[in-house]
N, C-alpha and C positions, 0 to 999 in steps of 0.2 A: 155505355150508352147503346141504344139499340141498332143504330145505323152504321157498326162499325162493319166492312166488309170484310169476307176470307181471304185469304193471304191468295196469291199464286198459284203457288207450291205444292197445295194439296189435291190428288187427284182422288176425286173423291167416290166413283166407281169403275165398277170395269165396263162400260157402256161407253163411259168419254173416253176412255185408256186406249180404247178398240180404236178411236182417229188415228191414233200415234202407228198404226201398225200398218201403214200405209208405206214406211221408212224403214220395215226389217227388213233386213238384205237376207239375215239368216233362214228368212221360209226358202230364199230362191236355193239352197242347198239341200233343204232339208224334204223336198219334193222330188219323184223321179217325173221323166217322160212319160207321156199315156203310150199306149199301143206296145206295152215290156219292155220298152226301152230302146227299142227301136230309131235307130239315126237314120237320118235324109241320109242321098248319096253326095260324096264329095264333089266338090266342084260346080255344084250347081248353086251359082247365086241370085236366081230369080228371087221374086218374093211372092208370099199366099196370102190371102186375108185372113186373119181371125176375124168373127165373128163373135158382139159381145151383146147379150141379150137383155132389155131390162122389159121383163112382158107387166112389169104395172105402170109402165109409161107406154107401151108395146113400142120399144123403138130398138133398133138393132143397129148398132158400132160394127163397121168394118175398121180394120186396123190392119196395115201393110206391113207384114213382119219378114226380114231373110228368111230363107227357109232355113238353114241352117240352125236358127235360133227358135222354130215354129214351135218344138214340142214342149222345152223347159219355159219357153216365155208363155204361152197359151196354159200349160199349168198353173203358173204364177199370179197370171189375170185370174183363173178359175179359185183357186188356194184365197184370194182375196176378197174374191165373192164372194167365197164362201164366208167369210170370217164378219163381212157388211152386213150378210144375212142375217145370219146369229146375233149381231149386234142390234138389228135394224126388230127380232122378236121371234123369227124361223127358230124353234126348236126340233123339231119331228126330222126325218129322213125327207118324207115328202114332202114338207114346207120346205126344206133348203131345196129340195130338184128342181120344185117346181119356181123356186126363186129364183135359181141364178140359172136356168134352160137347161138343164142336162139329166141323162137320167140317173135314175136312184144309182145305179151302179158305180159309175163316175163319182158320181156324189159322196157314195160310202165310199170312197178310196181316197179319196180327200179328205174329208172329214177326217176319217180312220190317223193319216197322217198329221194333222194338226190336233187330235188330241196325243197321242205321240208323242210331238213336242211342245203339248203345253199350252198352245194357242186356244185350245178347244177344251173342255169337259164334257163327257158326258155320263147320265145315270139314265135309267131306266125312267124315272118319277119325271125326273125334270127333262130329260134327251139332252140337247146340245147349249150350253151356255158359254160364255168367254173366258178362257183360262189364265190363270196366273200369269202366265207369259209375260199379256198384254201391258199387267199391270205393274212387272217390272220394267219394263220398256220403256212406260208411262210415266216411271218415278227416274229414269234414267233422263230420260227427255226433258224433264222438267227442271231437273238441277242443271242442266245446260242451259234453258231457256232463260238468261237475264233480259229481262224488263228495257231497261235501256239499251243494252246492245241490239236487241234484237229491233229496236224502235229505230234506232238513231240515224240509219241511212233515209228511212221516212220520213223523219222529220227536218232531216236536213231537205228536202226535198221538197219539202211543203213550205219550207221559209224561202227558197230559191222560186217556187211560183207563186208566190205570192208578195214575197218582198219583206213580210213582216217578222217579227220576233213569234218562233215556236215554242211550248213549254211542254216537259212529261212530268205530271205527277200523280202521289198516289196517295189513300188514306192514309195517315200515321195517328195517332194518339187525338183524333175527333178532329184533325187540322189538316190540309193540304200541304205536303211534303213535295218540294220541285225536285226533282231525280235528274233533271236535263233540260238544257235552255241552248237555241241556236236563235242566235243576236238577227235580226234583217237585215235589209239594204235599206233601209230609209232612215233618214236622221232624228228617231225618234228613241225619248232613252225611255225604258220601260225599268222601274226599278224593282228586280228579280233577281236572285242569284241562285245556284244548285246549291239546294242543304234546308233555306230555310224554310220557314213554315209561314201559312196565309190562313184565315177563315174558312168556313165552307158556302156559308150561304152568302157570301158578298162574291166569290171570286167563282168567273165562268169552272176554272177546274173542281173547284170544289163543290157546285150545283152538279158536274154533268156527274161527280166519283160518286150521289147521293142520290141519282132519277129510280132507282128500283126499292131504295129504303121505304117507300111509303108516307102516308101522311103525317101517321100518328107519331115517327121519327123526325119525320121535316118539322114539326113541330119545338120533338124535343132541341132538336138541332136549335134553331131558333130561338127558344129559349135559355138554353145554354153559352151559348155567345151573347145574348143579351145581357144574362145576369155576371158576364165576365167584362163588362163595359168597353166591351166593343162596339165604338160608332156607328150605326146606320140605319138612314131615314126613311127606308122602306118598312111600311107597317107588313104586319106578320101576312095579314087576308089578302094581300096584292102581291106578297113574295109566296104565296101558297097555292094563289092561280096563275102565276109563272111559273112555279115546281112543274104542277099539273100540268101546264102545255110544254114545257121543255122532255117530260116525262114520256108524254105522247109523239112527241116528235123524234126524242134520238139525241137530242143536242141541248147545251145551256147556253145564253149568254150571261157576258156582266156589262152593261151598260152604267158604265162609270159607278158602280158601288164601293169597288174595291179602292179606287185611286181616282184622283181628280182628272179628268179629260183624255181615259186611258178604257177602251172596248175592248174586248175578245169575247171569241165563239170555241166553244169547247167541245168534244164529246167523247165519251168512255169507252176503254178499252177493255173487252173481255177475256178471259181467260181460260182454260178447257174446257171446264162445268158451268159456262155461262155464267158466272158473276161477274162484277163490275170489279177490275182487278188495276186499274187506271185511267188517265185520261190526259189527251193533249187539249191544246191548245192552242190560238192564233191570236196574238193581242199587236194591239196599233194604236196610235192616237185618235180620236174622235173624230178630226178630220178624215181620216181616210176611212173612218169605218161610220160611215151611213146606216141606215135599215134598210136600205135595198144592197149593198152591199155585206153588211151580215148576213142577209137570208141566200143571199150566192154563196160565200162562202162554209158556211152549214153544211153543204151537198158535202166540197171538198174537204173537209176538216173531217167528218165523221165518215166519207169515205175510205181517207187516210188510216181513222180509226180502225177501220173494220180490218182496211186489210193487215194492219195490227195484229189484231185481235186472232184473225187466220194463221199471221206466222205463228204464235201461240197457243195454236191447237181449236181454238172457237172456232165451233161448225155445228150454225143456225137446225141445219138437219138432221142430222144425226144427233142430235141433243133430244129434239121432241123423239127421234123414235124410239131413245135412251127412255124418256117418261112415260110414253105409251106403247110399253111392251106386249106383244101378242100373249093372250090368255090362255094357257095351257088346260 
């Protein structure tokens, strides 16, 4: 079926791979001092500011660094620019100078360094793009990166303010797959367990794991649990203009579709390369879950998501300037 999503796991260029290089410890060795090498004198542990420049916002970072630590850390900031740069579409010498504030000379001694080891390529045709490095670093990162572990102190967290039962799941075989449940504090039984499988278009997880499929899939979807005579009295044209506003907003709910007298708010988790890679959830009894209380809890629920989605490498930013790379 056409709305099935990408796994995790796949990191699917070196544009997204370039987030993960925020975490290599190994540039900080692989950099020297500017100025030949040159150490502060001992003993002195005042502190200087680095100065960190972004002239297309024109805003300038001070940063209170020991001195003792001025040269290799001021590298390391600068080594990282440079690598955002290149990521962000700077290919040329004087695209990256004039990016990250320094001049071309700096620049090429950095640079020079990071293709070196890896981080960097360049050719004459194309100048500087992002190297191999990243992209194992990327694939390293990501087989650490489990879904649930990485979720689970979130969502204990989000059943602790709110009271309610929390869910993680993800697409498996056109159904909603629960990965993880944290029970609430209210005397309400929500019948879930980790393992099994639900619907997509009756259950909040399964609408929010499906907002980017489109229509012509919401469709199929819909059809498809239809002809497997699965119960439910929402006609297709009024579960296809709640797709659409859940789509626009960020979030699904299910207002009792799934289960008799039982609401939750959902919304999806993404993953390096911005797909829909999961999605939580907050489900409660009817009583406690109003429409004005849904739409409060929405905020929380999918802000919960995102920052998900952040410890897993999604960055809203650096993604577009992934798709809209400078034209060489």
């Amino acid at each position: 079926m056409s709305y099935t999503v990408e796994s995790m796991y796949t990191i699917q260029n070196h544009s997204a791979a370039a987030k993960l290089m925020q975490g290599a410890l190994d540039l900080a060795a692989s950099v020297q001092p500017l100025g030949g090498g040159v150490r502060p004198r001992e003993g002195n542990n005042m502190t200087k500011p680095i100065e960190k420049t972004d002239k297309a916002k024109g805003i300038t970072q001070k940063l209170a660094v020991p001195r003792g630590a001025l040269a290799g850390t001021q590298t390391l900031f600068r080594g990282l620019d440079v690598v955002d740069a290149v990521a962000a579409g700077a290919a040329s010498l004087t695209e990256l100078a004039a990016a990250i504030g320094l001049t071309r000379s700096t620049t090429h001694r950095l640079a020079t360094t990071l293709v070196e080891r890896r981080y960097l390529v360049f050719s004459r045709h194309d100048g500087y793009v992002l190297g191999p490095k990243l992209l194992e670093l990327g694939h390293v990162t990501a087989r650490r990166m489990d879904l649930p572990r990485v979720a689970r102190e979130h969502l204990e967290a989000l059943s602790a303010s709110t009271g309610d039962t929390v869910h993680l799941g993800i697409l498996n075989e056109n159904q909603v797959l629960y990965l993880d449940k944290v029970t609430g504090t209210r005397r309400v039984e929500v019948c879930s367990r980790i393992g099994e499988r639900q619907p997509l278009r009756s259950t909040g997880l399964g609408k929010a794991l499906i907002l980017d499929a489109g229509e012509e899939s919401w469709r199929d979807c819909y059809d498809h649990e239809a002809r497997l005579g699965n119960r439910y009295d929402l006609p297709m044209d009024e579960w296809l203009r709640r797709m659409r506003e859940y789509a626009n907003q960020g979030y699904a709910f299910d207002l009792e579709e799934n289960e008799d007298r039982i609401r939750c708010v959902a919304a999806p988790i993404r993953g390096v390369a911005g797909s829909i890679i999961g999605a939580i959830s907050v489900t409660s009894a009817a009583q406690y879950m109003d429409d004005l209380r849904m739409r409060g809890l929405s905020f929380e629920v999918k802000k919960v998501a995102d920052v998900i989605s952040a410890a897993l490498g999604f960055n809203p930013a650096a993604l577009r300037g992934a798709e809209n790379p400078k034209q060489l």
